[in-house]
C-alpha positions as CSV (number, residue, x, y, z in Angstrom):
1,X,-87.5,4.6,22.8
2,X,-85.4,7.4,21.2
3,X,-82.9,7.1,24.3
4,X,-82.6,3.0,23.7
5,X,-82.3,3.5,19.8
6,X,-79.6,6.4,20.7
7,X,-77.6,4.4,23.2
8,X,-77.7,1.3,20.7
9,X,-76.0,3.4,17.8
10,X,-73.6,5.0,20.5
11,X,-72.5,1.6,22.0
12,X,-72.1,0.3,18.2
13,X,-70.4,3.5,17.4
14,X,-68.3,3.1,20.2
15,X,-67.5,-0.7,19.4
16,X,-66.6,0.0,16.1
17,X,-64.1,2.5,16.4
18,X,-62.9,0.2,18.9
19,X,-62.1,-2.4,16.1
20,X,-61.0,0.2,13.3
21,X,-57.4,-0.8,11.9
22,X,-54.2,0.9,13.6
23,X,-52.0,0.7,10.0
24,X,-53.4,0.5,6.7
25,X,-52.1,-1.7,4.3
26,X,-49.4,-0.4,1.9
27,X,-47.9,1.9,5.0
28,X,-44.2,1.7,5.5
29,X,-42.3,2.1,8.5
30,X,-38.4,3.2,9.0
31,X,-36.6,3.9,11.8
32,X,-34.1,1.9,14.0
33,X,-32.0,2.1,17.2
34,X,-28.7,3.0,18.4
35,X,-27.3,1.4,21.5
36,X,-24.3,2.9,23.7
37,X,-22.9,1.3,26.6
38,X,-19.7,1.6,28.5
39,X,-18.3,-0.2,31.4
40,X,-14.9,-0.3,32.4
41,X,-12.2,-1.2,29.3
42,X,-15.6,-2.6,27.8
43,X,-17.8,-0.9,25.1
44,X,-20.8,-1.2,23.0
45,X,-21.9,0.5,20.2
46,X,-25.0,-1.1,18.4
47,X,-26.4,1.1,15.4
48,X,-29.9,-1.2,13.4
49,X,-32.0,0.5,10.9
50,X,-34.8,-1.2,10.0
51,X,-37.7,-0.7,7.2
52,X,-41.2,-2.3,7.3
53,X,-44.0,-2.9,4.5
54,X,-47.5,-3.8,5.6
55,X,-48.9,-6.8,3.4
56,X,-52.3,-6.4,5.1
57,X,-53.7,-4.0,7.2
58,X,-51.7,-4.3,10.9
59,X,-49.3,-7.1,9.6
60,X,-46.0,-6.0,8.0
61,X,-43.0,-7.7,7.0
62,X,-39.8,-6.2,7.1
63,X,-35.9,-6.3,7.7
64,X,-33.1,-4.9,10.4
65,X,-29.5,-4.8,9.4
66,X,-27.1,-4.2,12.6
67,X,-23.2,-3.0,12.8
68,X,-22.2,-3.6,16.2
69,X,-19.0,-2.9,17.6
70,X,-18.7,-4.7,21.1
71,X,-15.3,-4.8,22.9
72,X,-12.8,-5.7,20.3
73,X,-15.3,-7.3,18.3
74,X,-17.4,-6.1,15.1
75,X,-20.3,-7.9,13.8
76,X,-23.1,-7.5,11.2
77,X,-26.3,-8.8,11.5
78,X,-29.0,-8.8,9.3
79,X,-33.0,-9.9,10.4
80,X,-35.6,-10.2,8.3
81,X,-39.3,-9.8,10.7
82,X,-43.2,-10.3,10.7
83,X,-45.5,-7.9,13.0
84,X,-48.7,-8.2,13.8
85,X,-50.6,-5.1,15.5
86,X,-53.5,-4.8,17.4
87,X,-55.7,-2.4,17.8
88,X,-54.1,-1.1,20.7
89,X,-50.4,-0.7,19.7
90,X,-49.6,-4.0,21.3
91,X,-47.7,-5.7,18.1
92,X,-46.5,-9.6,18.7
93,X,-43.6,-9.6,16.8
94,X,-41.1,-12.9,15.2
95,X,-38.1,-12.8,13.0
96,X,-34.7,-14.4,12.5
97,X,-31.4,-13.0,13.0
98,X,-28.2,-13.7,11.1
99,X,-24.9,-12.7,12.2
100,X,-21.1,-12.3,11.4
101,X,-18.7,-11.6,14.5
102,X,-15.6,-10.4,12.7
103,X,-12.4,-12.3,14.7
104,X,-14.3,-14.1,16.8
105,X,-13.7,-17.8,17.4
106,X,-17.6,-18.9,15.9
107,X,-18.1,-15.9,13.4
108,X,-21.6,-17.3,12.0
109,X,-24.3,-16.9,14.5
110,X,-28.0,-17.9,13.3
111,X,-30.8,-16.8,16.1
112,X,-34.4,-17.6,15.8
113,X,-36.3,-14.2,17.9
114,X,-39.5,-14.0,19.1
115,X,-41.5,-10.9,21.3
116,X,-43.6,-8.6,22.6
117,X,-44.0,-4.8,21.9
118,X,-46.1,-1.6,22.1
119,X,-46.0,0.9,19.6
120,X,-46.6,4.3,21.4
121,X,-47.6,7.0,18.9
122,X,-46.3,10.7,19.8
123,X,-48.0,11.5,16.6
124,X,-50.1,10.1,14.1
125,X,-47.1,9.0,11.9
126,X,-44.1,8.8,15.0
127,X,-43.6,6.1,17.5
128,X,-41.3,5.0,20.3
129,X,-41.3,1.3,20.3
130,X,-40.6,-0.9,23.4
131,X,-39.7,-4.4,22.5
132,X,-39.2,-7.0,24.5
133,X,-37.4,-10.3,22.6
134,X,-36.4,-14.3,23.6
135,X,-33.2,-14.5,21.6
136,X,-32.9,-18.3,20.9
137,X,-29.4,-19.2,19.8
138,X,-27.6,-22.5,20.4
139,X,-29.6,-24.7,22.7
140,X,-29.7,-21.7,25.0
141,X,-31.8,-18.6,25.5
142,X,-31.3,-14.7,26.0
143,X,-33.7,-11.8,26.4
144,X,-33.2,-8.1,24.8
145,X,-35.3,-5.0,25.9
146,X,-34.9,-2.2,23.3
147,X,-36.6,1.2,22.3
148,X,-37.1,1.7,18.6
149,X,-38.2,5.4,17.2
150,X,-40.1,4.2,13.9
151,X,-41.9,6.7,11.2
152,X,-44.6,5.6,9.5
153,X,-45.7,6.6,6.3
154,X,-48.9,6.1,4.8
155,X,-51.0,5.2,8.0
């Protein structure tokens, strides 16, 4: 009896540390990315902090703002978001993205992005943050894997 009434309490134990919260509400996040590519006469040089509240526990809301310098273009972008993490890491995440290409012939971009990341913790409060996005812009469709380093403070 002892062993089915100690196995119960382990497997409930178990199960609810299972289904414990992975940020608390009130955290922050900051961090960003920076993007460098070069090929041939053609360069790109993306630089997008971003800062994150959470509302509720594992949903946040938060922004991005982007200078990027691409060929002999320079645009600013600026995307407010919404996360949602579970328990895991694995965090769904949706936002818009609003953009001015300096000199180019349509300087007013408006994209609606939608995607899929994990949110690897090095640490308790450090993460490196593979995010895989649909761009939706125009009638037509684009897709962006990047690696964020986020902080987060209060977790």
């Amino acid at each position: 009896m002892r062993k089915a009434i100690f196995t119960l309490l382990m497997v409930c134990g178990i199960g609810y540390a299972a289904q414990a919260q992975l940020i608390d509400k009130g955290a922050l996040m900051a961090g960003g990315t920076l993007e460098f590519t070069s090929h041939k006469s053609n360069s790109t040089f993306i630089l997008s902090p971003s800062l994150g509240y959470f509302f509720a526990d594992n949903a946040a809301l938060g922004a991005a703002v982007s200078y990027s310098s691409i060929s002999q273009f320079d645009a600013f972008s600026v995307s407010p978001f919404a996360r949602y993490y579970l328990n895991f890491g694995l965090f769904g995440h949706g936002g818009l993205q609003f953009t001015r290409i300096k000199g180019a012939e349509k300087e007013n971009d408006f994209d609606v992005v939608m995607g899929l990341g994990y949110a690897a913790f090095l640490s308790n409060t450090v993460a490196l943050e593979p995010v895989f996005t649909v761009n939706f812009l125009d009638g037509s469709t684009y897709t962006r894997l990047t690696i964020s380093l986020q902080v987060y403070f209060g977790r």
